[in-house]
N, C-alpha and C positions, 0 to 999 in steps of 0.2 A: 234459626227460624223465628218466622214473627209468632207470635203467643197469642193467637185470636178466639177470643171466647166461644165455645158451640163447636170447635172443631176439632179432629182427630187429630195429633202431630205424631209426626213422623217418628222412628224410633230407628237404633242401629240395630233392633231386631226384625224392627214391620215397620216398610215404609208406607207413606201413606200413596204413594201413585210409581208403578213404571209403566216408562214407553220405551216400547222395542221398535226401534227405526228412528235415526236423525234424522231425517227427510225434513219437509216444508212441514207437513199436519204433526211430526212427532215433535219436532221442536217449536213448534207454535205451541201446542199443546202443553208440551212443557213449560214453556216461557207465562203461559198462561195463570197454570195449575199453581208453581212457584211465586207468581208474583200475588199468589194469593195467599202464602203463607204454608200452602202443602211442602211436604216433602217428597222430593221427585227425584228419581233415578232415569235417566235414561242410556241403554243401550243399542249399541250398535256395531255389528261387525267390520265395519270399515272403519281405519284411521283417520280417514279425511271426510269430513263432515259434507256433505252435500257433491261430494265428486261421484255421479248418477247422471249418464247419459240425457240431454236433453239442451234442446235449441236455444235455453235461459230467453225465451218471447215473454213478458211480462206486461199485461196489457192495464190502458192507465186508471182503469178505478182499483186494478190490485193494488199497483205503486202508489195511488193515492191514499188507498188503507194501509200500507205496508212500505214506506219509503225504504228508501236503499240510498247509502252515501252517489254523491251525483260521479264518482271518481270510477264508480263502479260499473256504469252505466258505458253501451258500446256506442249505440246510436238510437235515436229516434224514429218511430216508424209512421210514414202518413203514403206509405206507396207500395205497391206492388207490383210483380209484370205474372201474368199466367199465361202457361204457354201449351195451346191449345194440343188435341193430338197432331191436328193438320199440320202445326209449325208457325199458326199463326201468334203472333203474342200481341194480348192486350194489358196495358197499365190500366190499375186501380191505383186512384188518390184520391184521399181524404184532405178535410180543408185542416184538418188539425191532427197530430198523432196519435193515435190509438193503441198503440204497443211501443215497448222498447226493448231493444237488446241486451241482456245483461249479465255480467258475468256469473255465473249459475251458481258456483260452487262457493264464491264469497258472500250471494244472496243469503243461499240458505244458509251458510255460516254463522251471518251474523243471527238470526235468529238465535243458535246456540247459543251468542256468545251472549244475546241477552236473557237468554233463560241461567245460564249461569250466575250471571251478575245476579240475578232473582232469587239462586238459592238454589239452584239444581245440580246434580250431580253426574258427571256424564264417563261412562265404563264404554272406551271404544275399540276394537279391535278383541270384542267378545262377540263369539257365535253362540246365539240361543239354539240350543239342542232339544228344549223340552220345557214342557207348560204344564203345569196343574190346578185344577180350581179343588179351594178347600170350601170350607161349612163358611169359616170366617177370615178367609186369605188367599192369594196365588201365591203359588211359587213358580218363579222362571229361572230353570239350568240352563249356562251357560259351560263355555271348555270350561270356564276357569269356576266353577262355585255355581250357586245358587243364592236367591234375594227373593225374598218375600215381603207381600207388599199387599194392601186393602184392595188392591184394584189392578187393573193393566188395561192403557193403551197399545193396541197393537196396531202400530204405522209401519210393518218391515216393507211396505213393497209389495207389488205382483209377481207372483210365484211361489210365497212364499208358503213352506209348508206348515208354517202355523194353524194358517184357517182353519185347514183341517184334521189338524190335532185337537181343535173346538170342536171339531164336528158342523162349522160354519160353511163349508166347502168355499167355492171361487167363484169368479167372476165367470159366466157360459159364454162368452164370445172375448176373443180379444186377437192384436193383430201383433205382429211384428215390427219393430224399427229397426234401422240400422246405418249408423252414422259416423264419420270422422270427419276429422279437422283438414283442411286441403287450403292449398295457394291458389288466386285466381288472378288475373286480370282483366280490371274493369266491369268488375261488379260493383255496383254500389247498392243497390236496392236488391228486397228478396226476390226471387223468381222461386215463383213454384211450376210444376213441370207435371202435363197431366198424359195418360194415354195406357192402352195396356201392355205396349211393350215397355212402359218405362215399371209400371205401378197399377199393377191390374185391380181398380175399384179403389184406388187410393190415390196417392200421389206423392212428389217428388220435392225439392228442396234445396236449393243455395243460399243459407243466411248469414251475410257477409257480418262479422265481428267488429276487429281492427281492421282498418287497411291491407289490403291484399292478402286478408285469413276468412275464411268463411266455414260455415260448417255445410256439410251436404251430406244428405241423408233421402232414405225415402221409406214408408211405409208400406207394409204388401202379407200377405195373406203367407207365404210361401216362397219359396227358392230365394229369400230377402239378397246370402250374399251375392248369388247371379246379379240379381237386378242389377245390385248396388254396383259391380263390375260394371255393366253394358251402359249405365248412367255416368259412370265418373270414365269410361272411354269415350261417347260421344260428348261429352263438356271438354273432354282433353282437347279431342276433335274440332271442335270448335272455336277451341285457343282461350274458352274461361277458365280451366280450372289447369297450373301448370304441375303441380305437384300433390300429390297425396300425404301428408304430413306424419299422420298416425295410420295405425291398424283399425279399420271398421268395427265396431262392436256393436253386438245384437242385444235387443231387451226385447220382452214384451210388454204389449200396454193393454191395459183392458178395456171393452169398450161396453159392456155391462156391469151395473150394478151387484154386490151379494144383495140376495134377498133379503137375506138376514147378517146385523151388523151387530148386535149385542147378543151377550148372553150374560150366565151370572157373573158378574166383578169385570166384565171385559168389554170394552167398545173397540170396534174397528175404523180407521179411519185410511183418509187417502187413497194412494191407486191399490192398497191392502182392499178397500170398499169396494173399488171399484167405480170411485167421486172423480172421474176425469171424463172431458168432452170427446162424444165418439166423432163429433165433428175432425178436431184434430189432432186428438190425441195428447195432448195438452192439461197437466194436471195440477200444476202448480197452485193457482185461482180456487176451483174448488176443494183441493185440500185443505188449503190456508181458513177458507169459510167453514168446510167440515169438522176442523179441528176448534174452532171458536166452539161450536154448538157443542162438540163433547164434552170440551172443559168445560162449558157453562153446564150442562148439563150434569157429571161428573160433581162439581163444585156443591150443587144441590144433593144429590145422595151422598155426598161424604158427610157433610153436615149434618145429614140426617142419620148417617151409618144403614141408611139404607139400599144395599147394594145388587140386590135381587136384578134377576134380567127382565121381573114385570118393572119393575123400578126406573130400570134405568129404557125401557123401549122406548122412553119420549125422545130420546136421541135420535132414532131413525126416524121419527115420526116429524121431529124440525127440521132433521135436512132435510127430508124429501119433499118437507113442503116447501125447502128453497130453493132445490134443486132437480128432481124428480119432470119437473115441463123440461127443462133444458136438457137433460139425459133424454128422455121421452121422443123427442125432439127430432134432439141430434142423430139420436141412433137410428128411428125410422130414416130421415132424410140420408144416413150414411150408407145404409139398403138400399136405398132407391139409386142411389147414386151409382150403389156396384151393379145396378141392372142395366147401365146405361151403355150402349157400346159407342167408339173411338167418335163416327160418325155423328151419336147423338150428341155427346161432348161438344165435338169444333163446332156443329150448329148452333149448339147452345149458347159458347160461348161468342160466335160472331156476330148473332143475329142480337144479343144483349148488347153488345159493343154499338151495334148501329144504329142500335132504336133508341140510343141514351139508357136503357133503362139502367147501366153500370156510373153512369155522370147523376142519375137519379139516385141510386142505392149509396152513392159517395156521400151526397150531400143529406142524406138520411140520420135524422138520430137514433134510430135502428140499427146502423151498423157501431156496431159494439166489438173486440176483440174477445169479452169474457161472458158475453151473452150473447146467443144464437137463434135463439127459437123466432124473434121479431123479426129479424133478416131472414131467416131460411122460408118462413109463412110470406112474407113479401116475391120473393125468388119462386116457390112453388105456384102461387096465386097469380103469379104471369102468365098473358095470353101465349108468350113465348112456348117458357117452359110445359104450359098444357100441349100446348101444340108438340112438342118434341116427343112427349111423354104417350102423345096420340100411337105413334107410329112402333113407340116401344111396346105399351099394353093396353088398351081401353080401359081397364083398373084403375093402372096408375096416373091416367089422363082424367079419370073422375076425380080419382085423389085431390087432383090438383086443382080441379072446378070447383071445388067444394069453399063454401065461406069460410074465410080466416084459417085457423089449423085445424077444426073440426074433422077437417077429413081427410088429416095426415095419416101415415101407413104405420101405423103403430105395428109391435112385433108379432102379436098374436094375427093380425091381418098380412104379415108376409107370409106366414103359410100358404095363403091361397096364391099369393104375387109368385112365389117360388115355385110352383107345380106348375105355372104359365109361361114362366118367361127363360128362356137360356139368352146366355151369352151370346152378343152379338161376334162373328169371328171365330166363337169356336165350338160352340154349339154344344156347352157346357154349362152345367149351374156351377155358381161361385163356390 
């Protein structure tokens, strides 16, 4: 380890940092922490480092902050086809790519492998069993032992029953995914797939990889593996998708924030926080930024040995001032969306199709892959979407009148939106 003046170093009695979870934020975090001369443990119960369900979309201001060898990389994204309930399908295309395909599991890899190279320590295919915070140390039990250390990152993941062994609890809302790898022909670009027999208040998925491999998946509230069936037999049906390669597997994503992300000697990071967009579910992007501000943050009270949970709150307090509009955001807009029935969808999406306002929204530097809130305030603020939104609620039609995002549907305001509006088709709240 480097021997830099003012700070703690690591000890093979006390180290100076573990993160529990390799994920995107754990090994950032570490790669970070390390390359600053900490001494970093990180664990994780899985052997293979970044093998975690997820479409590897990568959009380009992340790649631009976080490169990845180009060997890695599936394809470029500047297009999309969305395929309304009615059946109708419109392309979206941008004049330049905004995301890419990438292989997921050697992305986050490499981040290991550069937190290694930095000095870190990685115990994988240990399950952490148990957490304790002392006066002046954690200790986290694993099957195999226990390690004590000044501090802990916890990156495990949603679900995990960490949190609340802190007493941190979880995220209050979160959805379902569920995805496998399938053979298709002639897909080349993603098509997402909207309606509520496919994905009720969500939506659907074919993200072609390699050549005739894609992943298809779709998100949904409930009965995910049904969907997932009646989705991968109409695409059979269709003659895109000819084989199903793997077995489907479920996760959940979360689509709120924890209230609370620190306490004493402990920061929470990634979809553990709850830092992913309720827009898509998508968490790679803000982990990566989440984990920046903890280690910087972190790097400060080590230095200080000041590790209190008043100490370290300024952590929550940066990300949310990086990220808290786009959470804020996404998630009202992700409510409003599941109030929408089949009907107000295809409208939505043809009468956008016709009036340019989607050849308008392409050519927008608005439309971002890893920021939402500029595009969804643009989409809401249409005469269109007021109009749709008319017929759904008069609420939500103000919503949408309102200047700029001022008078988006934030969560404490869906209370009232939810005591008015059922399901269009089944005369059901979500």
């Amino acid at each position: 380890m480097v021997n830099l003046p003012g700070y703690f170093r690591g000890t093979l009695e006390l180290q100076d940092v573990i993160v529990v979870g390799a994920g995107p934020a754990g090994n950032n975090a570490a790669l970070s922490l390390a390359s600053k001369g900490y001494g970093v443990t990180v664990i994780d119960s899985r052997e293979n480092i970044g093998d975690k369900l997820c479409t590897g979309l990568v959009g380009e201001e992340c790649f631009r902050r976080h490169p990845i060898d180009p060997a890695l990389v599936y394809r470029e994204i500047n297009a999309a086809s969305v395929i309304a309930p009615s059946g109708e399908l419109v392309r979206f295309e941008t004049p330049r790519p905004v995301a890419r395909v990438v292989n997921r599991v050697a992305y986050v890899s490499s981040f290991a492998d550069q937190a290694r190279e930095a000095g870190a320590e990685y115990l994988l295919g240990r399950r952490v069993v148990d957490l304790e915070q002392h006066k002046d140390w954690v200790s986290v039990t694993t099957d195999d032992g226990s390690i004590k250390a000044r501090t802990l990152v916890l990156a495990a993941g949603f679900g995990s029953q960490l949190n609340r062994q802190l007493g941190l609890g979880e995220p209050s809302d979160y959805v379902v995914g569920i995805q496998a790898l399938v053979r298709t022909e002639n897909i080349d670009e993603i098509e997402v797939y909207l309606g509520r027999d496919i994905a009720p208040g969500f939506f659907a998925w074919l993200v072609p990889t390699e050549p005739g491999i894609a992943l298809a998946g779709l998100l949904v509230r409930k009965n995910a593996p049904e969907k997932f069936v009646s989705f991968i037999s109409a695409r059979e049906a269709e003659g895109k998708i000819t084989e199903t390669v793997n077995k489907p597997v479920c996760w959940g994503i979360p689509l709120r924030p924890l209230r609370k992300t620190y306490t004493d000697r402990v920061l929470v990071v990634g979809d553990a926080a709850g830092q992913v967009k309720p827009t898509t579910g998508g968490g790679i992007f803000y982990s990566l930024l989440a984990s920046e501000v903890a280690s910087g943050a972190l790097h400060q009270a080590l230095s200080e040995d000041k590790l209190s949970a008043n100490r370290l709150g300024v952590y929550q307090k940066e990300w949310k001032n990086l990220l808290s509009t786009e959470l804020e955001v996404g998630y009202s807009a992700r409510r409003m969306f599941e109030y929408l029935g089949d009907s107000h969808i295809s409208s939505l999406i043809h009468q956008a199709s016709n009036n340019g306002f989607i050849a308008e929204l392409a050519d927008s530097p608005d439309v971002s892959f890893d920021w939402h809130s500029s595009m969804i305030g643009k989409i809401v603020g249409h005469p269109t979407l007021g109009g749709v939104l008319s017929l759904v609620n008069p609420l939500l039609a103000r919503m949408a009148k309102s200047p700029g995002l001022a008078g988006m549907v934030f969560p404490d305001q869906l209370v009232a939106v939810e005591s008015e509006v059922t399901m269009a088709g089944t005369g059901t709240p979500v």
